[in-house]
N, C-alpha and C positions, 0 to 999 in steps of 0.2 A: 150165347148168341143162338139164335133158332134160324135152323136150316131150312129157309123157305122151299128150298128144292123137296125137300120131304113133306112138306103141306101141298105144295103143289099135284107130285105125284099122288100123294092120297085121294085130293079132291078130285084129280083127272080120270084115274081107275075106277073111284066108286067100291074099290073092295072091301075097307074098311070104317066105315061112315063110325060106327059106334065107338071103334080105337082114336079115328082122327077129334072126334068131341069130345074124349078124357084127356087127350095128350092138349086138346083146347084147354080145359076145366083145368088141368096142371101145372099149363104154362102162366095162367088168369090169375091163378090160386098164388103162384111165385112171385110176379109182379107186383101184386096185393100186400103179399105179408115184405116184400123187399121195403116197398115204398113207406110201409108203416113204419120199420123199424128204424128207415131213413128217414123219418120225419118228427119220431120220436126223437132222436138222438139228436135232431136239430133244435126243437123243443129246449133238451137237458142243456144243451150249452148256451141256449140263452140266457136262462135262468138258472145256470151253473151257482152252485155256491161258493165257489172258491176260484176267485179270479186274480192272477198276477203278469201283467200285461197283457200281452196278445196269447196270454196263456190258459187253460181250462183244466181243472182237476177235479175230472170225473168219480161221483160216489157210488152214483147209483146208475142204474138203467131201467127205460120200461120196459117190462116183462119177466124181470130178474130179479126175484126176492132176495131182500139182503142186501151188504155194501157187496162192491166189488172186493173179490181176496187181494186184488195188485193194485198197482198204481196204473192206471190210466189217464193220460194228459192229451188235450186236444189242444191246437191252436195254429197262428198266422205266421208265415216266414215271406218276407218281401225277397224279389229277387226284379232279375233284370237290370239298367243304366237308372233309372229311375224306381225301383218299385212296383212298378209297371203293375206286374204281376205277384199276384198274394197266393201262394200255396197253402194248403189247407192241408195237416199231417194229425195223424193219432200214434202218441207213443205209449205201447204195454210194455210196464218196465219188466223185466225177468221176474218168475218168481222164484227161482232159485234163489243167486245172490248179485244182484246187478252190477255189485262194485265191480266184478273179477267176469261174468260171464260175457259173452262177445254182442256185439250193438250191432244187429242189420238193418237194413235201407233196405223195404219190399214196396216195389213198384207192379201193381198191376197194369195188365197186358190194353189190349183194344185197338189202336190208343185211346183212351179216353173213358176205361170203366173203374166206379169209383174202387179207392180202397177197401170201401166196404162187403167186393166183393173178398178181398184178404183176410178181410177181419171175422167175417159170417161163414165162408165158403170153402176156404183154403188152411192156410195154416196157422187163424186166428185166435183168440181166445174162447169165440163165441159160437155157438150154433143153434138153429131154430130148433127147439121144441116144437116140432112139428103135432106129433100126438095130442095135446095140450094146447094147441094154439086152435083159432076161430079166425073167422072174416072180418070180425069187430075187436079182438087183440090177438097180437103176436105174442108169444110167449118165448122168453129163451133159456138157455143153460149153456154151463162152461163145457167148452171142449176141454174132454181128459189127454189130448193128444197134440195140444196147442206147442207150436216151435215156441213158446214164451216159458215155455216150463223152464227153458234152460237158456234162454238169450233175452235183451229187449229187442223189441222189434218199431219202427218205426213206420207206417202206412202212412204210403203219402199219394195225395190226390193229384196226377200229373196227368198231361200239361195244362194249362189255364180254359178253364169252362169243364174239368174233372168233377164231377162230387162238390164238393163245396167252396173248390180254388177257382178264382175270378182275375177278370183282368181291369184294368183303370181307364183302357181306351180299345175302341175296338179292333184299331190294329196289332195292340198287344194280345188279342184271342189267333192273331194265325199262329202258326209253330209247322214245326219240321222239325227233322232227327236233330239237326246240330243246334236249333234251340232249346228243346228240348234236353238235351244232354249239356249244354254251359246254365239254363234254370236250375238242372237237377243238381249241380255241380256244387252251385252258388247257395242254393237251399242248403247242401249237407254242410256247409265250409261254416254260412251262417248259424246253423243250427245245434253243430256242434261250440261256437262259441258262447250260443246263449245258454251249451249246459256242457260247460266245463268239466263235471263227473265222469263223463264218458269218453273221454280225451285218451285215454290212457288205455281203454278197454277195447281189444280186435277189432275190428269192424270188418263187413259182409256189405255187399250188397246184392239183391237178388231179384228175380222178376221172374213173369211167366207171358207165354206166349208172345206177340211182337215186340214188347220192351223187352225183351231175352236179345233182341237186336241191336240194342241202343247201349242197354247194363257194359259189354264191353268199353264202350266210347267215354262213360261214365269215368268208371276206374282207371281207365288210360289220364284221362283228365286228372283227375285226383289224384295220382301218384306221381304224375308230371312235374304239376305242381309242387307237390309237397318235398320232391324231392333238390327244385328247385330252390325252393324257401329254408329247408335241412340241414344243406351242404349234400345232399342224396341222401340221407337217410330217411328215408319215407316213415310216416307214423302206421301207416296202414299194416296190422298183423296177418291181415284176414284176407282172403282169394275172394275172386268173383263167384259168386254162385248163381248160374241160370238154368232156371225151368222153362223149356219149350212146351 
């Protein structure tokens, strides 16, 4: 997010005109290659080649010479009374050994900035090839430092009007903490039945910045639950983990 108080003072003092037009030309230049690579990626799932339901498995990327080394799956989780609302998630599976290593749920912050900043920015797979990259293509390469080396991770587009998740009427687009936290709930309960393989394996969930506020309410939820449905014994291996 850009600190308008800091473009303000620049432009008010006048002291540094030629700093404040690079830190322009840089924030221009991010915007630019964000939007492309977000727009690529929308591109590949259209014309995905490998589709099984509301599911997508990702070969390729533009920018990115080669298959992808992991498994990459994009796709739609309905939630809400009705469906209301279509979450939009990208799961990188481990590249370790997915049967045995732990499954996180990462939520980024805002509210309302896409997963992609998780995926490109934080502790993704992916990072811009800056060097190599232009104004007419992004170019990327694998992060050697991606939390997927050793977990899958799941990025999901929360709450409704995120990244690529939408809603069916426009008063399913309002949200607040506690819908927000029964969608997010409803998403992992769904999500995990549509992939039975990871039933069995830790699970995490984690977030950064204002969903670090919510991520508790999440897990409260989901062990509630689960331990309701159990007899108490919770499925859940794995602690909350949040980054402020």
């Amino acid at each position: 997010m850009i600190d308008n108080s800091y473009l303000k003072y620049s432009v008010g003092t006048r002291k540094s005109s030629n700093h404040l037009a690079h830190f322009n030309s840089d924030i221009r230049m991010q915007i630019i290659t964000t939007a492309q690579v977000f727009y690529g990626v929308f591109l590949l799932l259209v014309v995905s080649l490998e589709v099984t339901e509301s599911r997508f498995l990702v070969k390729t990327l533009p920018g990115l010479l080669g298959d992808l080394p992991f498994t990459l799956e994009t796709g739609y989780i309905g939630v809400g009374e009705s469906d209301e609302v279509q979450l939009f998630y990208y799961l990188v599976e481990s590249e370790g050994n997915p049967k045995d290593d732990p499954l996180m749920l990462w939520l980024t912050g805002g509210p309302g900035c896409s997963a992609l900043s998780g995926l490109l920015y934080e502790i993704g797979p992916f990072t811009i090839n800056y060097a190599n990259s232009t104004l007419e293509k992004t170019m990327l390469q694998i992060n050697p430092h991606s939390w997927t080396k050793a977990a899958s991770i799941i990025f999901l587009d929360q709450p409704a009007g995120t990244g690529f998740s939408y809603a069916k009427t426009l008063e399913a687009y309002i949200t607040n903490d506690t819908s927000s936290t029964m969608h997010t709930y409803q998403f992992l309960r769904k999500w995990l039945v549509d992939h039975p393989k990871f039933l069995k394996n830790p699970l995490y969930i984690g977030a950064d910045s204002y969903t670090g506020l919510v991520t508790p309410m999440i897990v409260q939820k989901y062990i509630t639950v689960m331990k309701l449905e159990n007899g108490h014994k919770s499925t859940s291996k794995g602690t909350c983990l949040v980054i402020l």
